[in-house]
Phi, psi and omega in degrees: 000165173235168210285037163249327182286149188280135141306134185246158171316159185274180184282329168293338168272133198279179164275145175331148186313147159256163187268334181255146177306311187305328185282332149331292171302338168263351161274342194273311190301332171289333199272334189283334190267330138347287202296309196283318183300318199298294193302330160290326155318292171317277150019258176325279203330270183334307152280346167282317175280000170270342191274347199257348160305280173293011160326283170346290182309307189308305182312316175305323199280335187261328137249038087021285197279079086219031162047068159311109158300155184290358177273343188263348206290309190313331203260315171303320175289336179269345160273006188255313121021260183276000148281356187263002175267333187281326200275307219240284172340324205280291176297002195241336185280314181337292193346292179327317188262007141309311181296321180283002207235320168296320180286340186260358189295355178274358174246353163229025207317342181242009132342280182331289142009261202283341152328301153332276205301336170287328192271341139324295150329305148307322180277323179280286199324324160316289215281327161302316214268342166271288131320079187302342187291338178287346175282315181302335199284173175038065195283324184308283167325289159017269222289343172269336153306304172285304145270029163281303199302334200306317220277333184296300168331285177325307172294349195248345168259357180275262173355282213283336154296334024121282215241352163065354173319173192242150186211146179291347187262005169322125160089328193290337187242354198265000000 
């Protein structure tokens, strides 16, 4: 860089103080949607990898409960198997990438941003359509969700005109 260009931030680091209160206010909204992907990101991780832990056991209980005969058991544990890495796995890599998508969010923010919030939407909406009962648990939460990142979008397209940054979302939204 030369000695005239600003530095831009690491992925990990918030940005240099800003100078106007707004541009303040859209870092900051950034930093609470930074916050929410990482802990949902944990979350998921964290609960999809205790269900993909316990896989076995579940697998051992159905069949147990639904009395497999024994010529059948093997084709059943490998299909039962691979839907429970998909069932589990799926959401547990999502996680990875909330977290990664929080730590880095300051170099694409409304990449990130709108990336998010579809792939939240999308993933609950999976999980309705397999369970429907998952859409009711934590609804509330949901829904404090969906509209923290909505709002993060915004803030996140203020912010990135703003600070004039190259963004993989250029032109997408505009």
């Amino acid at each position: 860089m030369g000695a005239n260009e600003p530095e831009a931030p690491s992925a990990v680091e918030s940005p240099k103080p800003l100078g106007s209160l707004a541009q303040a206010a859209r870092g900051n909204e950034l930093k609470q949607a930074r916050w929410i992907l990482i802990v949902i990101g944990l979350l998921t991780l964290a609960v999809n990898g205790a269900f993909l832990y316990n896989l076995p056991n579940e697998i051992q209980q159905a069949i147990q409960q639904n009395q497999i005969p024994p010529a059948d058991v093997e084709e059943f544990r490998q299909a039962v198997t691979i839907s429970g890495y998909l069932v589990y796995g799926l959401p547990a890599l999502m996680g990875v990438l909330f977290v990664i998508f929080g730590v880095i969010i300051y170099r694409f923010p409304v990449f990130i941003t709108v990336t998010s919030l579809v792939l939240y939407i999308l993933a609950t909406a999976a999980f309705a359509y397999l369970a429907p009962e998952t859409l009711a648990r934590g609804l509330i939460i949901k829904v404090f969700i969906v509209f923290g990142l909505f709002r993060a979008v915004g803030a996140a397209r203020a912010y990135q005109s703003h600070t004039a940054k190259p963004s993989l979302a250029e032109g997408m939204l505009e």
